[in-house]
N, C-alpha and C positions, 0 to 999 in steps of 0.2 A: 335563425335563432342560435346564441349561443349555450353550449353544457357545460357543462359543468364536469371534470371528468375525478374519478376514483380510480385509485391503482391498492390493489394488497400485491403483496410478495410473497412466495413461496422460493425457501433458500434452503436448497439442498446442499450439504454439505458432506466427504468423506471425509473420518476422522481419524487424527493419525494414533493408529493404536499399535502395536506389533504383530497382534492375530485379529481376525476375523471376529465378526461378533457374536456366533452362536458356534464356534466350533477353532481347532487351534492353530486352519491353517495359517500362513504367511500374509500379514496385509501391505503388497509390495505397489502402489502405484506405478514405480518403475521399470518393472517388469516388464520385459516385451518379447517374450515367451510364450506364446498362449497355453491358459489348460494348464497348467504346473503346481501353482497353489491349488488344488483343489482336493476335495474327498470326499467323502460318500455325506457327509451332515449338509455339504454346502451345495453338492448335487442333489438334494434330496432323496435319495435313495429309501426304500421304504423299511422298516424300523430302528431307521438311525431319530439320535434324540439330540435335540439342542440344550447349549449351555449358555448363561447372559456372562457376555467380556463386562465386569466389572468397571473395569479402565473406561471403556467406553461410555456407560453412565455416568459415570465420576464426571468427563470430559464436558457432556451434555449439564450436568448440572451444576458446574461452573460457569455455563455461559449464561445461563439462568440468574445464578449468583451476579455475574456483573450486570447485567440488563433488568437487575431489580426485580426481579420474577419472585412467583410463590412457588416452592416446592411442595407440593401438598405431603400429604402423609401416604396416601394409596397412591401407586401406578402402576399397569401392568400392559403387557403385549396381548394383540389381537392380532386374529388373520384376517386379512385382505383378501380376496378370492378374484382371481380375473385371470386369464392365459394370458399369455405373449409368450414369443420365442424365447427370450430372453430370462423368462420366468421358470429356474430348475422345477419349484416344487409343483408349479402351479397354483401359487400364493404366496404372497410377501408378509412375513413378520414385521407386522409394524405397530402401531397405538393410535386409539381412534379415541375411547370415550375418554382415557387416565393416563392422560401425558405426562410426561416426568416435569415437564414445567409450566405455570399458567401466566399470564400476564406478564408486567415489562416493556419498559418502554429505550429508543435510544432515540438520542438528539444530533442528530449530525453538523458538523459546521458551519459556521455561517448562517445558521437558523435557530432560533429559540422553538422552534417547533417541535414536540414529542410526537413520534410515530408510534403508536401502541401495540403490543407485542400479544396476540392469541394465545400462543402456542409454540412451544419447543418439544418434541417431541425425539425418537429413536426408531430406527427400523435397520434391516437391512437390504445394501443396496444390489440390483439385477446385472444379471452378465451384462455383456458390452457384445452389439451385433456390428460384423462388419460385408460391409456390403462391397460386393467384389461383379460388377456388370448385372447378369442376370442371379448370382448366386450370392447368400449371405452366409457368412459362417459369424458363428458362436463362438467369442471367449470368456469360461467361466473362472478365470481369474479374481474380475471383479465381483461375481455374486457372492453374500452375503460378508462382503465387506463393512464395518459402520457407518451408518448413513446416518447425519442429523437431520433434522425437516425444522426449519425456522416459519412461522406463520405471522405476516403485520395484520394487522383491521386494513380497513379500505381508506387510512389516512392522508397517504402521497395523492398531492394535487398536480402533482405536471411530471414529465418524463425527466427535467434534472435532477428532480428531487428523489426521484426516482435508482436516481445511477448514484446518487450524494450518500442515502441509504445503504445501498449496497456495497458501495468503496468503503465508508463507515465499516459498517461491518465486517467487509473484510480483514480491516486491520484488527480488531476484536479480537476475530480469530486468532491471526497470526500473534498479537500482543498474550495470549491463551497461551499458546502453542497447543492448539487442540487440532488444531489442521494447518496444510500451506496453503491452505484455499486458492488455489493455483486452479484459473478457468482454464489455461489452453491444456491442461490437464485432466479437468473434468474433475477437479476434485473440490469446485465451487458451482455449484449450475442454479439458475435462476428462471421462475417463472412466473408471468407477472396476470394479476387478474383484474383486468380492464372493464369498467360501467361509464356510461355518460348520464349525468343525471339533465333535469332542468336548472332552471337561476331556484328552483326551492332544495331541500339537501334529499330527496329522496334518492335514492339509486337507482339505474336503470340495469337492464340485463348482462349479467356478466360473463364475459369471454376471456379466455385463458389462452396465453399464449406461451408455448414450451420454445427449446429449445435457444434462448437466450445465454451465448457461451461466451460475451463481454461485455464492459461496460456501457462503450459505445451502439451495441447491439440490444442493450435495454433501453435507452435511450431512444433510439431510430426505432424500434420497432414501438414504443408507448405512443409517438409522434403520429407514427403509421395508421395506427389502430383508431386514433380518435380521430382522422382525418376520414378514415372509412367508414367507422360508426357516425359521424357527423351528416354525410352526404347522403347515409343510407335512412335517417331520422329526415332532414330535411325534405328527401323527396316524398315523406310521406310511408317510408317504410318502417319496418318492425326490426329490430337486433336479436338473433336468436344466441339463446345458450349455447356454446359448441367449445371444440378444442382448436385451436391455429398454432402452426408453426411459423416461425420465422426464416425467410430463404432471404441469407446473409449478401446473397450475389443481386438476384431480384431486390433486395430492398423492400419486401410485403409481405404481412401474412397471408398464409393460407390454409385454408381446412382442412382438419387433419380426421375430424368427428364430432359428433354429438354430444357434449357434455356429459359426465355419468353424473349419478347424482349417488350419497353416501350405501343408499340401501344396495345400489346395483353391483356393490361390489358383497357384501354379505359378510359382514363383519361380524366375528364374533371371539370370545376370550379364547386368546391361543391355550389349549391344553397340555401341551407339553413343559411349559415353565410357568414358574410360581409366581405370583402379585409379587411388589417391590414393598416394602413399609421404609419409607427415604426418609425418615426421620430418627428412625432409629440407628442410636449412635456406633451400635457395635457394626451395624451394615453398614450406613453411609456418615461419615462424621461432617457434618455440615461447619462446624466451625471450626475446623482445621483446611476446607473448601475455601472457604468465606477468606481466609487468613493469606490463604496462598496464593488471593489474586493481587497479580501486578498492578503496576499504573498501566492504568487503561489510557487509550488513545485522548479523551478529553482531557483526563486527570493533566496529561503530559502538555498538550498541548497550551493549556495553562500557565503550568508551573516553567516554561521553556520563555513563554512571552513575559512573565513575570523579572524571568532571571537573568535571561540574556535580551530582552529585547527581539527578539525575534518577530515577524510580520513577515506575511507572503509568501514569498517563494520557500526562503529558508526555512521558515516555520513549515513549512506541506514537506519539505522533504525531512528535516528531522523526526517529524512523526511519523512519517509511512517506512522511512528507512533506518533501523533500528542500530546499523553498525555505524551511520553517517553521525545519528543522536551521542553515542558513545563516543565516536571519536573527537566533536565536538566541544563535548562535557571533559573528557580527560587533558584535551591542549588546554582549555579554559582554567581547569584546575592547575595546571600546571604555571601558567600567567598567572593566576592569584595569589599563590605561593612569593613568584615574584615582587609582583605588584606591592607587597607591603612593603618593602625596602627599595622602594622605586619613585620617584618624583612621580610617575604616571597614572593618570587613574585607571581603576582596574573596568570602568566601562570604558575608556577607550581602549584599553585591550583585547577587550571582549569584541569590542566593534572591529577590530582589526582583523581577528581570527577568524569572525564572520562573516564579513567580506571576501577574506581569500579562499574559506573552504568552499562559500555557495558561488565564485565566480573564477578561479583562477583553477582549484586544484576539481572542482565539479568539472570544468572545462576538459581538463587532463583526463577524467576518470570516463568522461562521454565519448570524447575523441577513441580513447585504448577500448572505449567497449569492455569497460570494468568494474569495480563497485569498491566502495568502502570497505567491506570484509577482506576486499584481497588487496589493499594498500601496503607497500614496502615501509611505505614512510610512517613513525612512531609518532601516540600524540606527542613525547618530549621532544622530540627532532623539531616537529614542526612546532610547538612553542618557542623553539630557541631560535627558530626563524623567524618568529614576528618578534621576539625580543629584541634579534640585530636590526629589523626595520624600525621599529620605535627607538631601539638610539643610534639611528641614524648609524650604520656600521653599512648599510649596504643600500645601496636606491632602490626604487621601487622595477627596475628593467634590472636590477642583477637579483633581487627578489625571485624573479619569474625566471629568471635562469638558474636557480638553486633550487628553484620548486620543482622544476623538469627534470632538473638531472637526478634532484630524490626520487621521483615517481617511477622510475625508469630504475632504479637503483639501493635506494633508502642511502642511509651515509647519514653523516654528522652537516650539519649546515656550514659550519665553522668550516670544517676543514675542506667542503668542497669552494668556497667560499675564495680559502688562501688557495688552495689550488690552481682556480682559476683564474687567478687575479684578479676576483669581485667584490672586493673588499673598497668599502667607497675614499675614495681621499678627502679628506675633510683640512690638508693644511694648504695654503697658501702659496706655500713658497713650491709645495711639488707641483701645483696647477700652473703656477704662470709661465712656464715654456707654452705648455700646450696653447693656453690662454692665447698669450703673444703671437704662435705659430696658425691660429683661426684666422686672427686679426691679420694677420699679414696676406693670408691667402684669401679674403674676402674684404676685400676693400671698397665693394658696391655696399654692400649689408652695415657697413660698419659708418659710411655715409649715408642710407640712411635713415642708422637710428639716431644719427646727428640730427636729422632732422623732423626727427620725431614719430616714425614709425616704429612702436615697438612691438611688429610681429617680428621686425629684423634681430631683435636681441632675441626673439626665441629660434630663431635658424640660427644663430652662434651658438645661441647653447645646447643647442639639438648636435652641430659641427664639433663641439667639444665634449661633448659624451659621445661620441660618437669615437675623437680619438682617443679618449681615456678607455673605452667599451666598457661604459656605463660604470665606469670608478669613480668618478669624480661625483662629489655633492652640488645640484645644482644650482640649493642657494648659496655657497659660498662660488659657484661660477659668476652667478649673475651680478652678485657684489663684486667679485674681481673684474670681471667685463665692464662695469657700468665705471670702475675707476680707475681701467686704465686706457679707456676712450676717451675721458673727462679730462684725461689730463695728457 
């Protein structure tokens, strides 16, 4: 029998604020000092009192704001109650019944499908244990740093869709600046709650799997899970509620415990801080919130294929890579500018620009192991470099050597250009030595494109760029080759 399978997502998020969320230590992800940020509110110490980071709700319900959520008018924090090592106080400040945000949907690409959004919620997040052979030690650096908790419905139907969501979202984030939602960091973590139903929509028992630290690892372990719950249905067995981990090297979950369920943890209104009223404008200005979000990831994606024509490859990296988008938009500006007082049209300029940034100068930037943000080259530098290739000032092989030696360098195109002697010949009369000087040294090739193979004329004119190093214009070669064999 085939299931039917459901995924929700549980997305944990740290957000980048400057202090901690109930107290004023340093909130340093980079830190790699154990124990340094800390103080007596964040260790729990007993009658130290918490204070709510402001900043930090702000951040939380702006993401609400773009995901179309309700901010209701009451929210407040609750205690959590459960041990772990990791756990200073012996309970987590978090929100269980009056989440700062309700509902909200987001549609990830390439799908017309809304995933529907529970819950966004606020806590703060547990130290960080590290385990060293037989011994773990404690760093409470990370505890009660801001933690958001994103919650979907049991919407996602397969494990792409799955990791499609959560890339989504990460750019979100990052389009926010609410976080760098950086997984090898831990400062995105992901966990996904897996049911198999039958071919009817009812649900089957759900199982939680933690420890989900990339995309690929959400993916492989959603695969995993319904391949185990599948064989364990088939044989006639039962799926119980529990917790699993993902072991990244094994490739499977495994049990980590028994499911809790809300009571066992023993929620109740934290006493030490006050309900939230998130509507009221002198505490939270919701439309000055509303006002300050960017173009989001969709918006962008959009208006990118609208304007530039973009598709595929180009289009995925201008939206996930925000200085690549920028730089982009600024040579294109810069080409339009031109383009009015140009024979050329300004989409073929456009298509020129994009052509070399997603294949020639991305090429540059993969090789060096570098990025956009740290490019030498300006967008006007490189506009005036596709300006001399559209009129024909330089060939497409002295193109890519003026690209290289900016990448390496920055500089004017122009002038590396005359420097190097890559300036293309475009007259006649400096070509035909060289011309003459091919033909003379290849006298097989040149009989026979007498006789009518014409791969032969493209090894002469490969032989003649070759002695110009790539100065000479190839159609004015091919026309001088073609009439002075002719004759």
């Amino acid at each position: 029998m085939e299931y039917k399978l459901a995924v929700g997502l549980e997305i944990h998020v740290e957000l980048k604020t400057q202090t901690k969320m109930f107290c004023a230590c340093l909130n340093d992800s980079d830190e790699r000092h154990p124990n340094v940020n800390i103080c007596p509110i964040c260790m729990g110490h007993p009658g130290t009192l918490p204070a709510i980071n402001k900043k930090a709700v702000e951040k939380v319900l702006r993401v609400g704001l773009a995901l179309g959520g309700e901010i209701p008018d009451y929210s407040r924090f609750d205690r959590k109650n459960y041990f772990y090592p990791d756990l200073p106080k012996g309970y987590q400040i978090s929100q269980y019944q009056y989440p700062l945000v309700k509902g909200g949907c987001l549609v990830f690409p390439g799908s017309d499908k809304k995933i529907k959004i529970t819950r966004v919620h606020l806590e703060e997040d547990t130290a960080r244990l590290l385990h060293d052979g037989a011994d773990s030690l404690v760093d409470f650096n990370r505890a009660g740093v801001p933690l958001m908790e994103l919650v979907t419905e049991p919407d996602i139907s397969s494990a792409a869709e799955a990791r499609a969501f959560a890339e989504e979202f990460q750019l979100v984030l990052r389009y926010l600046d609410v976080s760098g939602a950086n997984m090898e960091k831990g400062q995105m973590r992901i966990e996904a709650n897996i049911s198999l139903g039958g071919l009817v929509s009812k649900l089957g028992v759900k199982v939680e799997i933690k420890n989900l630290n990339s995309f690929r690892a959400i993916e492989r372990a959603i695969e995993h899970e319904y391949e185990r719950q599948e064989k364990i249905l088939n044989s006639g067995g039962k799926i119980e509620q529990e917790t699993r981990g993902w072991d990244d090297s094994k490739q499977k979950t495994i049990l980590q415990r028994k499911k809790e369920e809300a009571h066992d943890y023993r929620y109740f209104p934290e006493p030490d801080l006050l309900p939230l009223n998130l509507t009221k404008k002198e505490d939270f200005d919701l439309d000055a919130l509303r006002s300050s979000l960017p173009e989001l990831p969709w918006q962008k994606r959009k208006r990118l294929a609208k304007e530039y024509n973009l598709e595929g490859n180009a289009l995925l990296m201008a939206v996930r890579d925000e200085s690549a988008a920028n730089f982009l938009e600024r040579s294109v500006s810069e080409l339009s500018e031109w383009a009015k007082d140009s024979v050329l049209e300004k989409k073929d300029l456009i298509k020129l620009a994009v052509n070399y940034i997603t294949s020639d100068l991305q090429a540059l930037i993969k090789e060096k192991e570098g990025s956009f943000s740290e490019l030498l080259i300006t967008p006007e530098n490189f506009a005036e470099l596709m300006k001399m290739i559209a009129k024909n000032e330089i060939s497409s092989r002295g193109a890519k050597n003026i690209l290289s030696e900016m990448f390496l360098s920055g500089g004017d195109p122009s002038e590396i250009a005359e420097s190097g002697g890559l300036k293309q010949i475009g007259d006649e009369s400096q070509l035909e030595n060289s011309v003459k000087k091919v033909i003379d040294e290849n006298p097989k090739a040149v009989a026979d494109f007498k006789k009518g193979k014409q791969q032969s004329l493209q090894f002469l004119i490969g032989q003649i760029m070759r002695e110009t190093k790539g100065a000479a214009n190839p159609e004015i070669i091919r026309s001088l080759l073609t009439k002075i064999i002719e004759n």
